[in-house]
N, C-alpha and C positions, 0 to 999 in steps of 0.2 A: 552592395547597398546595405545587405545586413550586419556587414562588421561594421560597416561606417556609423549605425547607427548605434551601436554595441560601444560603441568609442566615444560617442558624444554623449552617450550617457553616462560615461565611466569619468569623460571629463568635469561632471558636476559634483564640485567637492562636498563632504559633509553628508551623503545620504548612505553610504556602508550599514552603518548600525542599522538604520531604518531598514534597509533592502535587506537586513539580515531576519530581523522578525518578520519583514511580511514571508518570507520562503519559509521560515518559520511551521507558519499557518498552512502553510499545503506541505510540510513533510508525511515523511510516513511514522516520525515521533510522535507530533501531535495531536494525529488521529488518531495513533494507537492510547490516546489521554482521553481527548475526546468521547472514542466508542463507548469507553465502559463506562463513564460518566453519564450516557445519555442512556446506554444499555441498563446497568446496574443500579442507577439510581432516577433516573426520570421516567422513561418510559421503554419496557423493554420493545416491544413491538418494531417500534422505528428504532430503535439499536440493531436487531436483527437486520432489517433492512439498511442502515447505514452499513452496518457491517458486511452484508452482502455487496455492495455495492463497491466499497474500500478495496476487499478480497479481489474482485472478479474486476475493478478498474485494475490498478496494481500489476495483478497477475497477466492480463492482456499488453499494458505498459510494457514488463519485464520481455517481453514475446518480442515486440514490432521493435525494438531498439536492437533486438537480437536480429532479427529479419533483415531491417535497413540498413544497419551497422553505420551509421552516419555520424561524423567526427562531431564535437563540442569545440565551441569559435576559440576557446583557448589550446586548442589541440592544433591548429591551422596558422593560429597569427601569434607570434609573441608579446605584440601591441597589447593583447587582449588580457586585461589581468583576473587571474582566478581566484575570485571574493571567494568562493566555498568550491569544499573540497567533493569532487564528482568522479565517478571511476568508470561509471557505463557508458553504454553509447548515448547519444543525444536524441535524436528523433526517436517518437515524438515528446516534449517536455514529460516528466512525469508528474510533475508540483501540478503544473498547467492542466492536468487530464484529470488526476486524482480532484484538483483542486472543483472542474466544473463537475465532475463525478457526484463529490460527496456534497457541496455546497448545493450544487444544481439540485441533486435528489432532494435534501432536506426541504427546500423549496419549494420542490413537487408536492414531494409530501403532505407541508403544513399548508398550501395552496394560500399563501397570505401577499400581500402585492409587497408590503414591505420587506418579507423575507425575501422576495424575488431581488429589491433594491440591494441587500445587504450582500444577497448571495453571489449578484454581479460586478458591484464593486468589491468584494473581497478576491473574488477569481482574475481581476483586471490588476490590482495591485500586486499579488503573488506572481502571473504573469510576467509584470513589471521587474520584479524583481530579480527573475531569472535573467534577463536581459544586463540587467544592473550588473549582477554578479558575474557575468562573462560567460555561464557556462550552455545558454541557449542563443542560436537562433531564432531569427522572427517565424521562422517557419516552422521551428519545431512547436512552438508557443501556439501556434493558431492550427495545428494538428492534435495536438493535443485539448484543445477546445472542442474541435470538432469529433475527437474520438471519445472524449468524453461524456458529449452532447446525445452520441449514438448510445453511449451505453444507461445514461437515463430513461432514452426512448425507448430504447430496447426493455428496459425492467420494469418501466411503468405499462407499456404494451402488453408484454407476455410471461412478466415476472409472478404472477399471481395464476395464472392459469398451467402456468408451468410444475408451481408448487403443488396445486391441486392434485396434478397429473402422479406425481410424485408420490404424495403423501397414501396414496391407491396401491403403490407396488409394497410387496414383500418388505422387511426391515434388510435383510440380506441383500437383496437385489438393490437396494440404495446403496448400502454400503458398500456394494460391489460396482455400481455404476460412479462413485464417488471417486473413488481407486480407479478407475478405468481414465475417467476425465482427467484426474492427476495423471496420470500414466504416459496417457496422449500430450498433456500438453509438455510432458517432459523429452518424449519423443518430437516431437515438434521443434523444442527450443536447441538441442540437440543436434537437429540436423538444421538449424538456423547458424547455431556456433560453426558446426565443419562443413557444411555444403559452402560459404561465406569467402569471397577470397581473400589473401592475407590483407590487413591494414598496410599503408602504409609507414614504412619505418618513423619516418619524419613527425606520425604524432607521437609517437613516445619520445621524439628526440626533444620536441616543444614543448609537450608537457614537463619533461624531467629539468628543462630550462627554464619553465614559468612556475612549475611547483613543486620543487624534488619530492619526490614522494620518503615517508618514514624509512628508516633502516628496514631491510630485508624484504618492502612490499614492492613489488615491480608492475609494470602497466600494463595490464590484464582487464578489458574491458570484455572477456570471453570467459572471464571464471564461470564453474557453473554453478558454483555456490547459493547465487541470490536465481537462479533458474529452479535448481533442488530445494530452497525456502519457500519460494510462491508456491510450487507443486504441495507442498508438505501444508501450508494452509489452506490451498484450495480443498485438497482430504479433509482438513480439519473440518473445515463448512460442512462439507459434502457431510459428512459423519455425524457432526455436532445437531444439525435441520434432520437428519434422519432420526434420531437420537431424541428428540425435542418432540417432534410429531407424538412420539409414545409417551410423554412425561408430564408429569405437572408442570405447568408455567406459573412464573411469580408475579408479584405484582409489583415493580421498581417506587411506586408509591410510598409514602411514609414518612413519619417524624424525620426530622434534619439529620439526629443525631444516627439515627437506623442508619439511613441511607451513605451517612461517611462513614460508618463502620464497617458498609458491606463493599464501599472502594475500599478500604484499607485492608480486607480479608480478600480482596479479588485480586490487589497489587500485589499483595503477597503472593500469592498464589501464582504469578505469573511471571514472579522474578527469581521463585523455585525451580518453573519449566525452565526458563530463557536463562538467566544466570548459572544457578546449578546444576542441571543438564548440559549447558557449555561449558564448565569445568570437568564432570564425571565424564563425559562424550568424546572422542578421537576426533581433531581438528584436522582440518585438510582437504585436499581435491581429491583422493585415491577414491577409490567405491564404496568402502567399509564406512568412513569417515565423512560420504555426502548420505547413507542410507542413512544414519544417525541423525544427520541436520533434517534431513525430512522426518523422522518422527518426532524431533524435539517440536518444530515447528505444528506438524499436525496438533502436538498436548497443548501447546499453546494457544491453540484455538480450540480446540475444547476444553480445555478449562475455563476460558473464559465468556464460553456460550452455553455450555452444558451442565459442568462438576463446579463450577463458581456459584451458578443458581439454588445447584443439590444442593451445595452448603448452606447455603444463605435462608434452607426453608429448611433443615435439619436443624438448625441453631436457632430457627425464630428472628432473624437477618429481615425476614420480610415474611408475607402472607402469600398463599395462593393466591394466583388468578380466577377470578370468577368470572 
């Protein structure tokens, strides 16, 4: 029933482009435009917390795909055509999850009835879109809702009293509880990859027939590439909120012109980790060459939660928090 319906919407001509901005809006591009937008220049507080929330949806997404290892409807059916290009497992969507994650939170957040409207219809057409584009099931789409949903309730529950607890212990002992959580969840994703029984053959033989993949990429929904990047952010968090507790915080406040000044010193700054560090760094799956992706990843997020601030109130970028 679920490709059937995957198929009727495929047969409605003229909505591609559309179905392509709304997935758009729940990638993990445009949140990463998003974050520091809201972080850097509006309010950093709910930046923090959006950003927690992005990291630790994200990061649990990258897990449970690993876990269920359940094919994408273009891996199954040829019929099914693949509007965007998708390489991991499907369950549960990640657009879907991320999408009620960080929309759902701000909502919580700013507690206004009409952000709750925007925030439901925005997570219902992103939804939609994955459907459009071939590459979810209906069932990953409403798992990802609901895993989403868990993880709102979960941080608005005990998100604040958890920090407290935290902000108590040693600087060391965060930082070493940070590294521990990365550690484990890497352990985790790890033995979700090879505990797993093989695919089989047939979705690589349907993918490479519905969407040949680039010279030299082969169909590897078991790299553990994006397993060793979530790990290397979730550090970053972990680090960056230890790191913070002891620091001056800014005020994202300010003239128009301040505050696009200090996105365009934070862009910079993070297209030095992520660009240039993937140039200087050893690419690849070998051990040498994923340790590296995990610290690129870790700077990445601390720069842009920690040493993006320090700058921003060394240079007069912005004001202390008062």
């Amino acid at each position: 029933m679920s490709l059937n319906l995957i198929l009727i919407l495929q047969s409605i001509p003229g909505l591609a482009g559309l179905m392509q901005f709304f997935t758009f809006l729940g990638s993990e591009e445009f949140f990463l435009f998003v974050m520091p937008v809201v972080y850097w220049c509006v309010n950093a507080p709910l930046g923090l917390r959006v950003a927690t929330l992005l990291i630790g949806s994200n990061s649990l997404n990258e897990l449970l795909k690993l876990a269920f290892h359940l094919p994408r409807p273009f891996w199954v059916d040829a019929r099914v055509r693949a509007l965007s290009v998708e390489t991991s497992y499907g369950l549960p969507s990640g657009h879907a999850q991320t999408a009620a994650a960080v929309w759902g939170g701000l909502a919580a957040d700013v507690k206004q009835r009409w952000v709750w409207s925007v925030a439901l219809v925005v997570v219902i057409l992103i939804s939609l879109s994955r459907l459009y584009l071939g590459v979810h099931f209906l069932s990953d789409v409403l798992a990802g809702w609901l895993i989403g949903g868990l993880v709102v309730w979960a941080f608005v529950r005990w998100g604040e009293a958890l920090a407290a607890r935290l902000r108590g212990l040693n600087l060391w002992i965060q930082i070493a509880l940070a590294l521990g959580v990365a550690l484990v969840y890497l352990a985790m994703c790890y033995a979700a990859i090879t505990l797993a029984p093989p695919d089989p053959p047939q979705w690589a033989a349907t993918v490479t027939r519905v969407r040949p993949a680039p010279a030299g990429e082969a169909f590897n929904p078991r790299s553990p590439e994006s397993p060793v990047s979530a790990a290397g952010r979730i550090f970053g968090l972990g680090l960056s909120l230890a790191l913070l507790a002891r620091g001056q915080r800014f005020d994202a406040r300010g003239p128009l012109s301040q505050r696009a000044l200090r996105f365009a010193v934070g862009v910079l700054g993070v297209l030095v980790f992520w660009l240039g560090l993937r140039v200087i760094f050893p690419s690849g799956e070998d051990v040498i060459a994923l340790a590296f992706r995990f610290v690129r990843y870790t700077l990445i997020v601390v720069w842009g939660l920690y040493l993006a601030p320090l700058v921003f109130l060394k240079f007069k970028l912005a004001t202390p928090q008062t």
